[in-house]
N, C-alpha and C positions, 0 to 999 in steps of 0.2 A: 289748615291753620285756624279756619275759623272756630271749629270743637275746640281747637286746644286753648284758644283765648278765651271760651268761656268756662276753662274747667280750670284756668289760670286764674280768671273773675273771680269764681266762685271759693276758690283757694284762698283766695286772699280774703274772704268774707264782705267783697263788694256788691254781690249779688245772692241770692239767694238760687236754693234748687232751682221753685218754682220758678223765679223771673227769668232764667237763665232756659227752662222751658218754653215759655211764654215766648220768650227771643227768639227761638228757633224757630218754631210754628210762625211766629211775623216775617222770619225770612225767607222760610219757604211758598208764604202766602207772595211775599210784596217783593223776594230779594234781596241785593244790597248786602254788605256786611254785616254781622254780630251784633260789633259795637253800635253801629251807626242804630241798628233796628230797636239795640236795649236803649239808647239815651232817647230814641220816639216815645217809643213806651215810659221813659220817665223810671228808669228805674235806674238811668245812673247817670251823672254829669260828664259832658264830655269833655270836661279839663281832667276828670278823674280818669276820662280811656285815655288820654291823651297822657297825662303821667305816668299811667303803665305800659304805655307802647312804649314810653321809654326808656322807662327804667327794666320793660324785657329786652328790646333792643339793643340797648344800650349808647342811643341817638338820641339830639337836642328835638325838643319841638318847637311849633312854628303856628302861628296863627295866621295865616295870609289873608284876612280882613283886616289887620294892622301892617300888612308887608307891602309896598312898591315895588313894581319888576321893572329892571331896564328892557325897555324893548329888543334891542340887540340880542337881550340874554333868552327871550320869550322865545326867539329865532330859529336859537339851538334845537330845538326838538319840533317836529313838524306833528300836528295838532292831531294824528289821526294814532300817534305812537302815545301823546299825553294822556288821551282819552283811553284808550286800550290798557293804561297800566296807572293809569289816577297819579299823575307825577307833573308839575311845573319845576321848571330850572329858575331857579332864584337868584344864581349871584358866579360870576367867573370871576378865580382869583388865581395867578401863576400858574395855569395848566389845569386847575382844579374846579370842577363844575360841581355845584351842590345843587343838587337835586328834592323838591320837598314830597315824600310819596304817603302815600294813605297807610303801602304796606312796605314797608322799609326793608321786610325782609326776602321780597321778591329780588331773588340773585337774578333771573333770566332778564329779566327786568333793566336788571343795572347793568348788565353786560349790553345787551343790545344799545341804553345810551351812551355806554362809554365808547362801541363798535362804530358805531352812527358817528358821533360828536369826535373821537378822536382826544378827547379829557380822561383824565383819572375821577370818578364819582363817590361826590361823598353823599350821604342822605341825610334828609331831617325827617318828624316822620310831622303830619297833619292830620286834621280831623276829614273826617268826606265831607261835611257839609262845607267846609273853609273850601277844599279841593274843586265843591262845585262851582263855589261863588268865584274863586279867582278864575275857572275854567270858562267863566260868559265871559268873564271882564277881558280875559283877555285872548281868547281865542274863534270866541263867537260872534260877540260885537266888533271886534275890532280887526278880525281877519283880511276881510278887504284892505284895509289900510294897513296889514302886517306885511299883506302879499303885493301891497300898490307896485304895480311895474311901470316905467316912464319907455317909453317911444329910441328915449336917446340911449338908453342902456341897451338897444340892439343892435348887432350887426347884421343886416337883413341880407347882405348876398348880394344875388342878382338881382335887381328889382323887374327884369322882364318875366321873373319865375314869380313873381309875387302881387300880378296883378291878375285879381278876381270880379274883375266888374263884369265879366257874363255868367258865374258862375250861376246864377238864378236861372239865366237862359239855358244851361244844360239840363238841370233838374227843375221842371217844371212847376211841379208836384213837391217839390222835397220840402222840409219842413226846415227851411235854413235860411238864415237874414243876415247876407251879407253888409256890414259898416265897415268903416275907415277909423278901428279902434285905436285913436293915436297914444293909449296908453297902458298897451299891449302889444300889439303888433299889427302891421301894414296887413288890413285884409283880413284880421281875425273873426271867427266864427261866431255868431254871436249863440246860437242856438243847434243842437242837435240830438236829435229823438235816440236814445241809446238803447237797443234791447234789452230788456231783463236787466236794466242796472237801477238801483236801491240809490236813488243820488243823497238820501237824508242819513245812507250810512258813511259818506267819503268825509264829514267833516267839514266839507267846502261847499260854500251857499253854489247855487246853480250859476248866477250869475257872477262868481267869485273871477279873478281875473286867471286864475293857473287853470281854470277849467274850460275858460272858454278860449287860452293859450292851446291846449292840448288841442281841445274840437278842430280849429286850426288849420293844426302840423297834420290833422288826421282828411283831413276835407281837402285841403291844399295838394296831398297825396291822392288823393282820389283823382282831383281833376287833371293833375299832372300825368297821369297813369305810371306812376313808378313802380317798380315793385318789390322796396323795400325803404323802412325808415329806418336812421340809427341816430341813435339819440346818445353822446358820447360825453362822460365829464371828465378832463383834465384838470392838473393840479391849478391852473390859470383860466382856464377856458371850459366852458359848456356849449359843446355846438350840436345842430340838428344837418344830417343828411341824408339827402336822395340817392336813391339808384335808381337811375334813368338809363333805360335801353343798354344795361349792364356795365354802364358807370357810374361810379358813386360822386356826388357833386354838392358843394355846399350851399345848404340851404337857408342857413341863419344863425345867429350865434346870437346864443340866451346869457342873461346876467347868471352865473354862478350858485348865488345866494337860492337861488331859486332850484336846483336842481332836485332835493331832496322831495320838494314838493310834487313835481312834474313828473318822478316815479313814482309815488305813491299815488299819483292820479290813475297812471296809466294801469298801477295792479289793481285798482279800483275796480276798472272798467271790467277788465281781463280775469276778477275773481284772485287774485291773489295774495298770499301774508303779506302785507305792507309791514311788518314785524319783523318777517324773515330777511336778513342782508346780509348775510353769510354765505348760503348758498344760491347756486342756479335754479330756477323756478319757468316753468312755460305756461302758458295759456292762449286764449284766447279770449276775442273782441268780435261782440257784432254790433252794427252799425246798422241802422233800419231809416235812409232819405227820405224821407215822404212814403209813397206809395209803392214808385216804379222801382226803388234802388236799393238793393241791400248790398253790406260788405262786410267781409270776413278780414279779421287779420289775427295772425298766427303772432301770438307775441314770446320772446325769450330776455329774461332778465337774468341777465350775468355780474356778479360781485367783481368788480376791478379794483387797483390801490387807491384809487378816486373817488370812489362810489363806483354804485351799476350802470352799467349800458346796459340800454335795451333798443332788442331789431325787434321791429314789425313787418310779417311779410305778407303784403296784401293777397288775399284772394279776391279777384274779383273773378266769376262765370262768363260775367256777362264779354272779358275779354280773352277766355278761353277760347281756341285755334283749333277748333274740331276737324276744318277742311285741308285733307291733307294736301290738297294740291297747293294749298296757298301755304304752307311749311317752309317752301325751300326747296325740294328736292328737284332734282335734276329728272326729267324724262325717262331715262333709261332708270334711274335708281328711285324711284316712283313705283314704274312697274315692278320693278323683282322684290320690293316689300310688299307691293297690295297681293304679288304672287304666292310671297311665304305665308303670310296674316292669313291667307285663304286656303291652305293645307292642313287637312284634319288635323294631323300631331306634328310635333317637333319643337325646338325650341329657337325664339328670335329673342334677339339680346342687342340694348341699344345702351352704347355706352360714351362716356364721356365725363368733363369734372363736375363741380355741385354747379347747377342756376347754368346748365348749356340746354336747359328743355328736353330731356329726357322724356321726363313726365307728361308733358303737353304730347310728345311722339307716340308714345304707349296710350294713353287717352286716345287722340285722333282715332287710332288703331282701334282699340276697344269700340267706340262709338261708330265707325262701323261694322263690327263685327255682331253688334248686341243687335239680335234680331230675335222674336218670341220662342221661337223654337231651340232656343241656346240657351244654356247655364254659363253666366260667366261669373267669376269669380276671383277677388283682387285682395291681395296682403299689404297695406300700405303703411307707412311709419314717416311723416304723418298721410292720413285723409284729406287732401288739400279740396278737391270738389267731390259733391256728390251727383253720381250719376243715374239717372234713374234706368231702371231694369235690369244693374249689375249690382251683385252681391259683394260691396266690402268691410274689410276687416280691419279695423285697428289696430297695428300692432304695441303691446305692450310688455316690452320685457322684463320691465320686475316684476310681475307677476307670472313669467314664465310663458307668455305669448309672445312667442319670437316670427320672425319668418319663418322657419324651419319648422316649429309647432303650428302654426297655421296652414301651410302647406302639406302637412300630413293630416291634419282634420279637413282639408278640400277633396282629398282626394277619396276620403266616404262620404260625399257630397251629390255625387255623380255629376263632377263638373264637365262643359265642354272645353273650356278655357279657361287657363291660368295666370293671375298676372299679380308676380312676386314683385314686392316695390324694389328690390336691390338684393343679391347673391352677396352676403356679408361673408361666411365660413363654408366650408366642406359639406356641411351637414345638410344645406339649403343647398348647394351647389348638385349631390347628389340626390336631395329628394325630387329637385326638380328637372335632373334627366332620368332620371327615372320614369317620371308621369311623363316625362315627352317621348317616352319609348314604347309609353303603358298606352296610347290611346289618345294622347291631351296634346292641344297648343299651349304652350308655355310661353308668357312674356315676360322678359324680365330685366333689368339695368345691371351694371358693373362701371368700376371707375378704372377706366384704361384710356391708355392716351390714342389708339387708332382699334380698328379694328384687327387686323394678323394677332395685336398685342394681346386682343381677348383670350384669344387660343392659349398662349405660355401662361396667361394668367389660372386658367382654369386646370391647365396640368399642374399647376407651381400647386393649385391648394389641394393638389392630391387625385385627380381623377383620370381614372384609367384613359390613354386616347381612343380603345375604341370605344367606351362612351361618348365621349366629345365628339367624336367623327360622325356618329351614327345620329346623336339627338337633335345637332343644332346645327339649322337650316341655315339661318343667314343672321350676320353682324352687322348693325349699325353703327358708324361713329358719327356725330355732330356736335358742332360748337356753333354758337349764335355769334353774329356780327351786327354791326348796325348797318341802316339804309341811310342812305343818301336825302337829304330832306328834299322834296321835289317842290318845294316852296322858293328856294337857294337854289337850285342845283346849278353848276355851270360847267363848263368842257377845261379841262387844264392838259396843261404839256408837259410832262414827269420826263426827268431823261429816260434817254433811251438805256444806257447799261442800267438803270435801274429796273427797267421794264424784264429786259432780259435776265435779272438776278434772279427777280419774282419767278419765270417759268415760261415767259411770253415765247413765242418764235419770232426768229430775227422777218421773215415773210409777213408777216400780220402787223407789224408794225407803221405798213400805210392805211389801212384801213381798221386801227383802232382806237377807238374813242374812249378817253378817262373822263370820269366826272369827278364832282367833290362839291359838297356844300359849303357856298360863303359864308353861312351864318344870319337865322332871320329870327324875327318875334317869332313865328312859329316854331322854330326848335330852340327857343332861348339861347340863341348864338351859336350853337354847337356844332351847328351843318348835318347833322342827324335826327331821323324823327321814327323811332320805330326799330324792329331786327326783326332780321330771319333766317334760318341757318343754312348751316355748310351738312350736307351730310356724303360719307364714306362708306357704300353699302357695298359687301364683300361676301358673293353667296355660296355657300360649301359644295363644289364643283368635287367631281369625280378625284379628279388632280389634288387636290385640297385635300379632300379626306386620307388621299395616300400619303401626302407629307403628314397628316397632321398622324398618325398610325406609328408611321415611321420616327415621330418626335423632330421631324426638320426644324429648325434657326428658324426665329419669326420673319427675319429679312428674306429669307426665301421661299416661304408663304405671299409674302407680301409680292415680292415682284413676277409670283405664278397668277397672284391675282389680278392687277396693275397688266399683266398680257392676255387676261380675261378679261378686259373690259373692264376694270374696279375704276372707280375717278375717286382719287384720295382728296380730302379733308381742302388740300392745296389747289388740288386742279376745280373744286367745286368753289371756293373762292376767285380763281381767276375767271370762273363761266361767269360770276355775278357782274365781276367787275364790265369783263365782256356787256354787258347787260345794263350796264351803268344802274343800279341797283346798290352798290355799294364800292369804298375807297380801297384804293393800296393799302393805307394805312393799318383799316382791321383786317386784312387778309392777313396781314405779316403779323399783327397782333395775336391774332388766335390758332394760328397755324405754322407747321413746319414746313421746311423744304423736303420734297420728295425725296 
């Protein structure tokens, strides 16, 4: 567009060749647009670009060194979209947002405000230098006070989740100053070291109030140990929540007005179009405490009728679960995984729905198996930690790096072991019994509700059963439950038909003992502080491979296994309880009846 406006100039005999040369060289030197670089140079007035922007466009123009903006209206467009497209909203009248932009004929431009704002957009056009000057007045200098948030516009929640007065005692070292910012929020972050972020490119002063709102919501998760935030706008309501020990719980509830900001903060951080609000977009956040603490969070922003929600889901290492013993697992189902992981080839498969810690099982697993004289090697979609001495992969399927293309390039690798992040299709499902028949351990996830269910799953996508029979050693099923806060804990008297509904035997009913947390500061009333899982480990026995040949009923896999010794998902839940370890409640929660 820029060429064409100066061969437009030049048409019109407002410029000449050379100045119209001379123009281009100063843009390419300094920047900036055409027009703006010819009226430097003094070869043309900018009331005279400013008459033909409009008479090509065919749009009023606008002086905004003689224009007043109501605040309200300045609102509309969040400062990091004004700057991006040289545009102030000037004026709402019956549904209709007039907009004053540099380049009036930027359609992408006008869509995204009208998509954002939710108005029909009309344009005027302006000069850039107008553009700059109303751009300090009112978005530079006055930001703070555009974005002022009061104390009483929030719904803070719980307030036992929102007290931070030892946070400095956890992070020694960290580079964070906790105050009582009563006009922002209880507890807000005042300070935080962000890795590799560009703060002079967000638009918002460091100490701006939506940025040191986010630090926060992001710091307050850390100390909490959640492991995830979701950040949610309603046609009424914008609220922030936790998922703690795999309940999601409310955190606080932000003024509305505010929303659009508090996205575009977070794609800041995370590298993403703050432009883009149309579709779905992922990234990530690093976060760098002081010295001793880093943290990762996985972020996904999703377009709803509302605006975007965005989850963040924390990685933190430092509370990665390496020691298997401390997992969960029952004794006997302990042994017969550390027995398969320890079998030159075959394949083990731990399966379950999204966020029951799969992944943390297959890590444990890798981490001890990675020993110097091993190739291990991991397909993951995403990378959630990096482990050192094992080789993994990113999967990226638009680009045609699937599991299944990864997994055929491992295997001219000469790996010892294999660990597919999840058996999606056929094609993965057969590459990887394959290498579990060629030589290799295979590790790998599915989403099935028990373990027997693995079996029908994997014939349903097509695979012969004496494959199945012959490659895959042992099934894991596990779901995560919470623990018992041992801060609360106390002994309770549950009836008895209810005990026996659960699975108990009527015998053990004099000598056993239920707990249940009353609810303390330390678990912010919940009576839980923590999970660890149920698991259902079921290992391809002699018997087993002949039904599974034979294509036998899952339900009769299952109770060949269940008279092997199998302790299903239910009976691993009742051993906890046993154990006062955790409630009736999440057994029956996560778990079926036998």
């Amino acid at each position: 567009m820029k060429e064409r406006l100066g061969e437009l100039l030049l048409k019109a005999k407002l410029i000449s060749e050379e100045q119209l040369q001379l123009g281009l060289e100063e843009q390419k030197k300094f920047g900036g647009r055409l027009g703006f670089n010819l009226i430097k140079l003094g070869f043309i007035k900018e009331e005279d670009v400013l008459w033909f922007l409009s008479k090509q466009y065919g749009v009023p123009t606008i002086n905004l060194n003689n224009f007043e903006v109501d605040e309200e209206t300045i609102k509309l467009i969040p400062v990091d979209l004004a700057k991006k497209y040289n545009c102030i909203p000037i004026s709402l009248m019956v549904g209709t947002l007039t907009v004053a932009m540099v380049d009036p004929s930027n359609v992408f431009a006008i869509d995204d405000i009208k998509f954002l704002t939710g108005f029909s957009v009309e344009t005027v056009v302006t000069s850039e230098s107008s553009f700059k000057k109303a751009f300090e007045k009112y978005f530079r200098k006055k930001k703070a006070d555009s974005l002022e948030i009061n104390a009483k516009d929030y719904d803070l929640g719980d307030q036992d989740m929102m007290d931070d007065s030892d946070l400095n005692e956890e992070f020694d070292d960290a580079i964070v100053d906790v105050e009582n910012f009563d006009n922002i929020v209880k507890g807000a972050i005042d300070d935080v070291e962000v890795v590799e972020e560009q703060e002079e490119e967000s638009g918002f002063d460091v100490e701006a109030p939506i940025v040191k709102l986010v630090n926060g919501i992001l710091i307050k998760a850390i100390k909490m140990e959640v492991s995830d935030i979701h950040i949610e706008p309603y046609e009424k309501a914008f609220r922030v929540r936790y998922r703690l020990d795999g309940v999601l719980r409310k955190a606080m509830g932000l003024p509305l007005k505010i929303k659009n900001a508090v996205v575009s903060r977070i794609k800041i951080m995370s590298k993403l179009d703050i432009a883009e609000k149309r579709l779905p977009q992922d990234g990530r956040i690093k976060l760098k405490l002081g010295k001793k603490k880093d943290m990762d969070f996985r972020v996904s922003v999703l377009p709803t009728i509302f605006g975007e929600k965005v989850v963040l889901r924390l990685l933190d290492k430092a509370n990665l679960q390496l020691d298997m013993t401390k997992l969960g697992f029952e004794t006997k189902s302990l042994e017969l995984f550390q027995e398969a992981i320890q079998k030159p080839f075959g394949m083990v498969l731990v399966t379950g729905p999204t966020g029951s810690g799969k992944t943390t099982t297959l890590y444990s697993a890798l981490s001890q198996l990675n020993k110097e004289h091993t190739n291990i090697m991991t397909a993951e979609d995403p990378v959630e930690f990096n482990l050192h001495g094992i080789n993994q992969i990113q999967v990226k399927e638009q680009i045609g790096l699937t599991f299944a293309a990864a997994l055929r390039s491992f295997l001219r690798q000469d790996p010892d072991i294999v660990m597919v992040g999840e058996i999606r299709d056929r094609e993965t499902a057969e590459i990887g019994i394959k290498a579990a028949l060629t030589g290799h351990l295979v590790l790998s996830t599915l989403h099935t509700n028990d373990a027997p269910g693995t079996i029908g799953r994997l014939l349903n996508m097509g695979m012969e059963p004496f494959l199945v029979s012959s490659a895959v050693i042992l099934i894991v099923a596990q779901r995560l439950t919470r623990k018992i806060c041992s801060e609360c804990k106390e002994e309770i008297t549950p009836p008895i038909k209810a005990l026996l509904h659960l699975g108990f035997l009527e015998e053990e009913m004099d000598s056993l003992k239920i707990y249940k947390g009353k609810g303390c500061n330390n678990c912010g009333n919940t009576g839980y502080k923590g999970r660890l899982a149920l698991y259902e480990v079921m290992k391809i026995t002699e018997n087993i491979k002949e039904l599974i040949l034979n294509e036998a009923p899952i339900n009769e896999i299952k109770k060949i296994a269940r008279q092997g010794g199998m302790q299903t998902l239910r009976d691993s839940g009742m051993q906890k309880i046993r154990e006062g370890t955790t409630t009736i409640d999440e057994v029956l929660r996560v778990t079926v009846a036998n």
